[in-house]
C-alpha positions as CSV (number, residue, x, y, z in Angstrom):
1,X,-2.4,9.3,3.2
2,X,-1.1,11.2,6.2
3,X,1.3,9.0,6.8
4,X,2.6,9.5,3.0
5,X,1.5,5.8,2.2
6,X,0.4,5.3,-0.8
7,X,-1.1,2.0,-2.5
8,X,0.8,1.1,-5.6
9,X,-0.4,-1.7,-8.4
10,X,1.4,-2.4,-11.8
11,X,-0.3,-3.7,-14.9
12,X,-0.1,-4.3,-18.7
13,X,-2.8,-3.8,-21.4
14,X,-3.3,-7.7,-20.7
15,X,-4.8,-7.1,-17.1
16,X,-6.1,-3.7,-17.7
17,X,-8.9,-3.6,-20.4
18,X,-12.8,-4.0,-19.8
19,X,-13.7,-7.3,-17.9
20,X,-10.0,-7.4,-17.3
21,X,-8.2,-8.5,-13.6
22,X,-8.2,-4.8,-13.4
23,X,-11.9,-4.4,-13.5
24,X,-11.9,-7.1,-10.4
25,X,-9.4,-5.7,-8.6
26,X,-11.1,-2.2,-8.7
27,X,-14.4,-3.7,-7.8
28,X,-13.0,-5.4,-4.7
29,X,-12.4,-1.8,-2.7
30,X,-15.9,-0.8,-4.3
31,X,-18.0,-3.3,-2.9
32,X,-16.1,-3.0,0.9
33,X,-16.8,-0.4,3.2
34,X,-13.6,-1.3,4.9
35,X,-11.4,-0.7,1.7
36,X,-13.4,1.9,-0.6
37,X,-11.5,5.0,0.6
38,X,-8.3,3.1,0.0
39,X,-9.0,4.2,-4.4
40,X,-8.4,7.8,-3.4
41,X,-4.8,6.6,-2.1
42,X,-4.1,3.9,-5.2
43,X,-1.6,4.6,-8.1
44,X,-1.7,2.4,-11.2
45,X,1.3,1.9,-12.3
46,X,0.5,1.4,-16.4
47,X,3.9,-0.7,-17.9
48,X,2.1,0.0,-21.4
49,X,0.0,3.2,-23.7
50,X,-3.0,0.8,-23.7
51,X,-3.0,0.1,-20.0
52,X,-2.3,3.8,-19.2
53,X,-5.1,4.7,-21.5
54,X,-7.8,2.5,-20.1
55,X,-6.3,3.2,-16.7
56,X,-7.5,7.2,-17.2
57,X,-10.6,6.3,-18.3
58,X,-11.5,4.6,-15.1
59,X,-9.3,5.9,-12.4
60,X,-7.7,9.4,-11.5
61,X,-4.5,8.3,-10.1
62,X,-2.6,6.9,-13.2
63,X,1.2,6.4,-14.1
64,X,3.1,5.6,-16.7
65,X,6.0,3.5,-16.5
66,X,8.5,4.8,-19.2
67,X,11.3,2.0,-19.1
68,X,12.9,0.9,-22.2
69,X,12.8,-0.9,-25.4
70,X,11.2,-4.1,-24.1
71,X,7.3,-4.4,-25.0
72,X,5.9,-5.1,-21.6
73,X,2.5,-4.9,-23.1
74,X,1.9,-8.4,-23.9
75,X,2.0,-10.8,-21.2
76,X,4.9,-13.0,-20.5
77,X,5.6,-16.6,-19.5
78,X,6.9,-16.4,-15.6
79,X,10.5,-17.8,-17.1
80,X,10.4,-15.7,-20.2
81,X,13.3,-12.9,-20.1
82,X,10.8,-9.9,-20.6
83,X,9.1,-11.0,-17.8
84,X,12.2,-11.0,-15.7
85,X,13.1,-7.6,-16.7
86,X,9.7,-5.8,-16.1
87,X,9.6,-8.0,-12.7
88,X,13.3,-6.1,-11.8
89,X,11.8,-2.7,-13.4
90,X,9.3,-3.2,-10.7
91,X,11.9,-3.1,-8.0
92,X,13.8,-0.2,-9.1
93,X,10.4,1.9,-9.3
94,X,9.8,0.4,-6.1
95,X,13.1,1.4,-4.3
96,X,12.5,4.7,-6.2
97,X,9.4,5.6,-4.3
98,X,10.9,4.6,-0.9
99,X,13.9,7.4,-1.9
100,X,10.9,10.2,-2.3
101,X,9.9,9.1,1.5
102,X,6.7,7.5,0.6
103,X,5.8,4.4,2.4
104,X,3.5,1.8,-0.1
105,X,1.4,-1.1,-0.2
106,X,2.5,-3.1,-3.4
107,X,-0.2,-5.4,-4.5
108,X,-0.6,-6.7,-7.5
109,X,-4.0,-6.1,-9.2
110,X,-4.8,-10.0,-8.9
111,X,-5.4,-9.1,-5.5
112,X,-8.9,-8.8,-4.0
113,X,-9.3,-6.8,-1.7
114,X,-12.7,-7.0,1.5
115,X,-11.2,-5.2,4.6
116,X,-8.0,-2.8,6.1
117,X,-5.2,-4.6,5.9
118,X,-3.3,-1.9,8.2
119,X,-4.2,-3.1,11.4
120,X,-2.2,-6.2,11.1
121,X,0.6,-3.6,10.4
122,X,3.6,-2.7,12.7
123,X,5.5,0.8,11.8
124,X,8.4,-0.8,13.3
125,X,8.8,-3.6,10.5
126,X,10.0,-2.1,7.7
127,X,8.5,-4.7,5.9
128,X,5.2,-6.7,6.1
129,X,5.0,-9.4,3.7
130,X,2.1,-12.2,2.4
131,X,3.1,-15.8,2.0
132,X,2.2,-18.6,-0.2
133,X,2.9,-20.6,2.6
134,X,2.4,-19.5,6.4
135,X,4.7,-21.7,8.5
136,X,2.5,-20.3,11.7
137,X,5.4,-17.7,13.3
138,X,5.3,-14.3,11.6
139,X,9.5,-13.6,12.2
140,X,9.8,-17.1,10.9
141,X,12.0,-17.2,7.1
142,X,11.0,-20.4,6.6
143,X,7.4,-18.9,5.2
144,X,7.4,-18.7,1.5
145,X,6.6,-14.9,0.9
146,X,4.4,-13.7,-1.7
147,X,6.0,-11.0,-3.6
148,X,2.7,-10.0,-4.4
149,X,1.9,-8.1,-1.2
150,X,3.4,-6.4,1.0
151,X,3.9,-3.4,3.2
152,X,6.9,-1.3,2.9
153,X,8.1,2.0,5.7
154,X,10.3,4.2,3.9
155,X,13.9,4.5,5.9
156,X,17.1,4.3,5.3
157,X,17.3,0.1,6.5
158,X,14.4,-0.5,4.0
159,X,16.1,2.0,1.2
160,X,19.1,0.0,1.7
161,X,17.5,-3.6,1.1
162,X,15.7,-2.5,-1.6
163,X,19.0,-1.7,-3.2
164,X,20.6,-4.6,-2.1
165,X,17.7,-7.0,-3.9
166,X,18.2,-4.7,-6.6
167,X,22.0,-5.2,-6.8
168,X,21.3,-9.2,-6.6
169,X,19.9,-9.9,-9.7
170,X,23.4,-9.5,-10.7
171,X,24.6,-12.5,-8.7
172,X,21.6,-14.8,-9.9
173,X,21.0,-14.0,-13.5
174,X,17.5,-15.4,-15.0
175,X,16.1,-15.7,-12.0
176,X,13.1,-13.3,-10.4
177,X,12.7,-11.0,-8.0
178,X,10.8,-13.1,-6.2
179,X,13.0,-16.1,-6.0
180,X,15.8,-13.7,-5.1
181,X,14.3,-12.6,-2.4
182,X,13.8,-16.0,-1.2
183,X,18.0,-16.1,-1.1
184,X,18.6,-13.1,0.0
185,X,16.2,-13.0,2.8
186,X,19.3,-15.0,4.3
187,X,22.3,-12.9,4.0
188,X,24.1,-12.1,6.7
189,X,24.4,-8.0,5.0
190,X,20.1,-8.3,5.7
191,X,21.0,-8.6,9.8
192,X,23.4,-6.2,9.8
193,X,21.2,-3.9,8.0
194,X,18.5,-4.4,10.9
195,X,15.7,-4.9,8.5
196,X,13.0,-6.0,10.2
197,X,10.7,-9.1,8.1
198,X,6.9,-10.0,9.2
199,X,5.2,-12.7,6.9
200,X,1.3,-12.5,7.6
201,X,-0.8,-15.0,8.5
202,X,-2.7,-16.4,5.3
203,X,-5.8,-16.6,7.4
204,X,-6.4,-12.9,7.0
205,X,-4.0,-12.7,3.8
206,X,-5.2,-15.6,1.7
207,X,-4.1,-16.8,-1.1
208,X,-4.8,-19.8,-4.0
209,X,-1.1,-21.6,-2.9
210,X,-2.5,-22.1,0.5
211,X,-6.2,-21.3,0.6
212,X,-7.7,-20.1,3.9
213,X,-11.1,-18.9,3.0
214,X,-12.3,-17.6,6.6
215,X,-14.7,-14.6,5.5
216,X,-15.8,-13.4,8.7
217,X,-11.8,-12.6,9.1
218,X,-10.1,-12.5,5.6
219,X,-8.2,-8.9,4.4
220,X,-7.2,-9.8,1.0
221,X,-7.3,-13.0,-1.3
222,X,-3.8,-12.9,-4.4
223,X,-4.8,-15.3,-7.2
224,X,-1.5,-16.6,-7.0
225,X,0.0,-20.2,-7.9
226,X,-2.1,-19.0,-11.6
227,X,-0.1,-18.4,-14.4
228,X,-3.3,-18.2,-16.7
229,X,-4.7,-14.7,-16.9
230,X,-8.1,-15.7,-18.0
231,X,-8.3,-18.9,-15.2
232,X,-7.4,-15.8,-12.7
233,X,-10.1,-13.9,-13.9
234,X,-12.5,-17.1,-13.5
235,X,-11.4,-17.8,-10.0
236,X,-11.6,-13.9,-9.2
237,X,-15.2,-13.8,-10.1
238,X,-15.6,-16.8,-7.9
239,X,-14.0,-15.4,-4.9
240,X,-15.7,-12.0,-5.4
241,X,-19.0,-13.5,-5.8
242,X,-18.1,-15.4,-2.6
243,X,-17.8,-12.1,-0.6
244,X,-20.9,-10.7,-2.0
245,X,-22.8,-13.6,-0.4
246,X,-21.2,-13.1,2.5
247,X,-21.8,-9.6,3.0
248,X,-25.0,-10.1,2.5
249,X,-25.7,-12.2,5.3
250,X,-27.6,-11.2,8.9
251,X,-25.0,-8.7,10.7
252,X,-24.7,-11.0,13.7
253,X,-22.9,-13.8,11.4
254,X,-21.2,-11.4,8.9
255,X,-18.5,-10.2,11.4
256,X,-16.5,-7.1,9.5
């Protein structure tokens, strides 16, 4: 974008094959007038061949993410070891693009999509995160964040933590990114950095942990709190079909 954000999601052959989460979360911008011109800003990450193969033939902004021995093709358990080290892999790449100056939206592809999510967005935070569970005040760290959105500025402060989460998994072995950053969040090392933390409200960033289906307001809905991929592609069908509905009601109750 002009900015130099980009939209970044990750997927495996699992989530990226036809009828896959994929599939869904491609849809999502398709069908929203508010989010369609968002595909000509998104890179899929592919953590597999298959994935980066299916991901050419039905997007133009595809990447494949060379790491390692580890087969991140099949899905993993949450607490399987693989899955932790694709989950850190994540974070490097992540910290990587912050280095080449790019700011990002990470979602992950479980993610629907209906409306711009940047106006609840704040270039002074260097980072704008979804929860599992709003707590009601948006500086607050007792909201549960949900790894699987956010907004990231690149600088040197949000470079810096990004390194720092990195460095962590160090000091709490098996344990994922996501859970680290629930420690860390607390370190004194993150106020002196000056990074700057807003949790958004799950009224307009919904998820299944803590649902909060208000259409007529709602940005994006994360399948989250499923572990099943083919119960999140049930519930993703639901939601989607949810929003069609909506859309297609009179203009004076479908408020965009």
């Amino acid at each position: 974008m002009a900015d130099r954000s980009v939209v970044l999601t990750i997927v495996n052959q699992e989530w990226a094959s036809p009828g896959s989460i994929l599939d869904l979360f491609l849809e999502s911008f398709q069908i929203s007038p508010g989010t369609k011109s968002f595909l000509n800003h998104l890179v899929i990450v592919a953590a597999d061949g298959k994935a980066f193969r299916y991901c050419k033939s039905i997007h133009p902004h595809c990447y494949h993410l060379t790491a390692s021995r580890m087969n991140f093709a099949i899905s993993k358990a949450f607490m399987n070891p693989d899955h932790f080290r694709l989950a850190w892999r994540r974070i490097e790449f992540l910290q990587e693009v912050l280095e080449l100056g790019y700011n990002f939206i990470y979602t992950d592809a479980d993610v629907m999509w209906f409306r711009n999510p940047f106006p609840h967005f704040n270039p002074s935070d260097e980072m704008t995160i979804a929860c599992d569970f709003y707590m009601g005040n948006p500086q607050s760290k007792s909201n549960r964040a949900d790894g699987g959105f956010f907004y990231m500025v690149s600088n040197a402060r949000s470079t810096e933590f990004f390194k720092y989460w990195y460095m962590a998994r160090v000091l709490h072995p098996n344990s994922h990114d996501r859970s680290v950053f629930e420690i860390i969040k607390h370190d004194q090392i993150i106020k002196m950095m000056g990074l700057r933390i807003k949790y958004l409200d799950t009224a307009y960033f919904s998820g299944l942990c803590q649902p909060n289906m208000e259409m007529n307001k709602v940005c994006t809905v994360h399948a989250n709190c499923i572990n099943n991929t083919e119960s999140k592609v049930r519930e993703l069908r639901l939601v989607l079909d949810d929003w069609k509905d909506f859309k297609a009601l009179p203009e004076e109750t479908n408020i965009a």
